[in-house]
C-alpha positions, 0 to 999 in steps of 0.5 A: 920625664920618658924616663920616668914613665917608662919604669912606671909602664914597666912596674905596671905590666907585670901586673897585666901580664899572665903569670910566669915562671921566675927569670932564672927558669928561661935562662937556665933553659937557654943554658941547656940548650945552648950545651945541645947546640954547642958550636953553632948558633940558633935564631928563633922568632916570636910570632907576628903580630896580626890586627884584631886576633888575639896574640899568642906567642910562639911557644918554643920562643916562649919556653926559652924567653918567657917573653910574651910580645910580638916580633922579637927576636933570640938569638943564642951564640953558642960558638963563643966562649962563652955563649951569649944570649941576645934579645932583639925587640922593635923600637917602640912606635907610641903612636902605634900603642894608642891601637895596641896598649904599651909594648917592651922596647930594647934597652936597660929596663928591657934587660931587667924586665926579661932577664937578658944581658943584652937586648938590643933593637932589631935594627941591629940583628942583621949584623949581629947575626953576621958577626957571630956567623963568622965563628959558628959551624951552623946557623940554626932556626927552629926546624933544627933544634924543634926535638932539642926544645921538645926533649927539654919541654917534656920535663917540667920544672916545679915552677911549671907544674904549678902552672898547670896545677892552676889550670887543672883546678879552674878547669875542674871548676869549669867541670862542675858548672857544666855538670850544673847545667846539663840537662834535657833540653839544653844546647851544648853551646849552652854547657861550653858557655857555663864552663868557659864562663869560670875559665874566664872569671877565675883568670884563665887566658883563654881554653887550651883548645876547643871546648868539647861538649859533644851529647847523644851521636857527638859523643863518639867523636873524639874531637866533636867541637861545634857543640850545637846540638840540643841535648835530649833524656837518655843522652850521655855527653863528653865534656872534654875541657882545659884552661890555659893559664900562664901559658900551660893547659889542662885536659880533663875529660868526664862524661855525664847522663843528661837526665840524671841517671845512666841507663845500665847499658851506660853504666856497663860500659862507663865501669869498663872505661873506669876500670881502664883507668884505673889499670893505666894509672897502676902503670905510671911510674919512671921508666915505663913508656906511654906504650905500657901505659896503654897496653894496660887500659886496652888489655882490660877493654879487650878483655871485656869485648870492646877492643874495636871501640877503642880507637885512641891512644890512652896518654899524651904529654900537657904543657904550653901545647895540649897535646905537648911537643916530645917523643912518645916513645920516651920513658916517663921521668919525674916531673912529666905531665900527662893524662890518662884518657881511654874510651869507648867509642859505639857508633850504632849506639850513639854511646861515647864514654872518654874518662880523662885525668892529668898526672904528674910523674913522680919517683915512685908513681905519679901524683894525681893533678885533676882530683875530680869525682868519676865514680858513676855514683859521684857523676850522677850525683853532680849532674842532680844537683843543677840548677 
């Protein structure tokens, strides 16, 4: 009878679970790293578990686990021949699963559920560890293989990219309810909750980070999130936004005119930050680097006046973290993520103007993820058509 319940739980938390990337993907990630870690053996630790706030696992745990579940345990033995993967998960506590909702616990159903050929109880770390110590020249933890992950993560697999392809799309529909409800009059917090509103009724975990409507003074904020300011005619606000979903965020930026219509010192410096852009993107292809990229958009603002408005770098890597794990000074390869974000920034004017698009490196270019209308035209048209 246990036994039966529990494949019934475990036929039932897939489908409580956020989307992941096929069992395979984690092992063959584990497979590479454990070829940059040859001889030794790494130790790496799921997040704690605390009351009442929302659970959110590790993420270089998860990248190599796909498990999303507290206080587990990996470990990889790449001093044997061959290397051996380990997952260790605590015992399940029923009583405990009346507060918490049904977890994993180790044995055969777990290995199938995970993909690991072993998954053993936590009990049994201690002298796990210990045995395989014995042939190892180095036991590591995450310090020790943090640029080894990073330099793995920065790549993404087809299976990622579709994840943050859906993260993209609901965020762009996230983009249009702001658009809708901007207006003179109403508060940010108002405009976050119609955006976070679509993060959440199209599926979306949760925002990748803090929601960002920052109108009027706010917008020369980079990264304004209080998002308590009433909005007033005349204003521009930057909506910087990105829902997660299946772990991976999005990171699209557009600025919008409260009332409608830019005023032409708006639209001035709007078409400067959009041609930017459009210069940056010109740039994207393998082999350059994010200082090319953004040696491209603060050319063209320099060259219009506005060098000293521009006070950020123009791309950074997406992924399990917004603002992704990995060297900025590597090329771009196929199959990276990035944005392509410049701004200009005018404190005295209360002018904030940031245009922000997500790219997926390709072997000739890159392929645009966050179609979105950005044309002055298109933005005020979708802020007229409010509710």
């Amino acid at each position: 009878m246990k036994r039966s319940l529990l494949v019934l739980l475990l036929s039932v938390l897939p489908l409580l679970a956020i989307e992941k990337e096929p069992l395979a993907e984690y092992k063959e990630r584990r497979e590479r790293l454990e070829q940059r870690i040859k001889g030794n053996v790494l130790v790496l630790r799921a997040a704690p578990e605390e009351e009442l706030v929302e659970y959110q696992q590790e993420r270089n745990f998860y990248y190599v686990t796909g498990f999303d579940e507290p206080n587990a345990i990996l470990l990889l033995d790449a001093a044997s021949t061959p290397p051996e993967d380990v997952l260790f998960l605590p015992e399940r506590k029923p009583l405990e699963e009346r507060w918490t909702g049904a977890k994993l616990g180790p044995g055969p159903e777990a290995e199938t559920a995970t993909g690991f050929s072993k998954v053993l109880p936590v009990s049994e770390f201690d002298a796990t560890l210990k045995k395989a110590s014995e042939r190892a020249k180095s036991v590591y933890g995450v310090k020790e293989v943090v640029n080894d992950i990073a330099h793995l993560r920065q790549t993404k697999s087809p299976t990622e990219v579709a994840l943050l392809e859906k993260a993209v799309r609901i965020t762009l529909k996230a983009q249009e309810a702001a658009a809708r409800t901007i207006a003179p009059g109403v508060m940010e917090y108002e405009v976050e909750a119609a955006l976070e509103y679509e993060f959440r009724r199209n599926g979306a975990e949760r925002p990748g980070f803090p929601s960002i409507v920052g109108s009027g003074p706010f917008s020369t904020i980079l990264h304004y999130d209080k998002n308590t300011r009433r909005m007033e005619s005349g204003d521009v606000v930057v909506v910087d936004i990105g829902a997660e979903w299946g772990g991976y965020s999005a990171d699209v930026t557009r600025t919008y005119p409260v009332s409608g219509k830019f005023s032409p010192r708006q639209r001035e410096i709007y078409q400067i930050v959009l041609d930017a852009q459009k210069a940056a993107m010109a740039k994207i292809r393998p082999g350059v680097t994010f200082r090319d990229i953004h040696q491209a958009s603060s050319s063209y603002i320099r060259s219009k006046g506005y060098e000293k408005y521009f006070i950020h770098g123009t791309s950074h890597h997406i992924g399990l973290e917004v603002h992704d794990a990995g060297s900025t000074e590597r090329p771009l390869e196929p199959n990276m993520v990035i944005t392509v974000e410049p701004g200009i920034y005018i404190g005295e004017e209360q002018l904030g103007i940031r245009i922000e698009d997500d790219v997926v490196v390709t072997p000739s270019g890159y392929r645009m993820l966050s179609t979105f209308p950005k044309e002055i035209d298109e933005i005020e048209a979708l802020v007229q058509k409010r509710k």
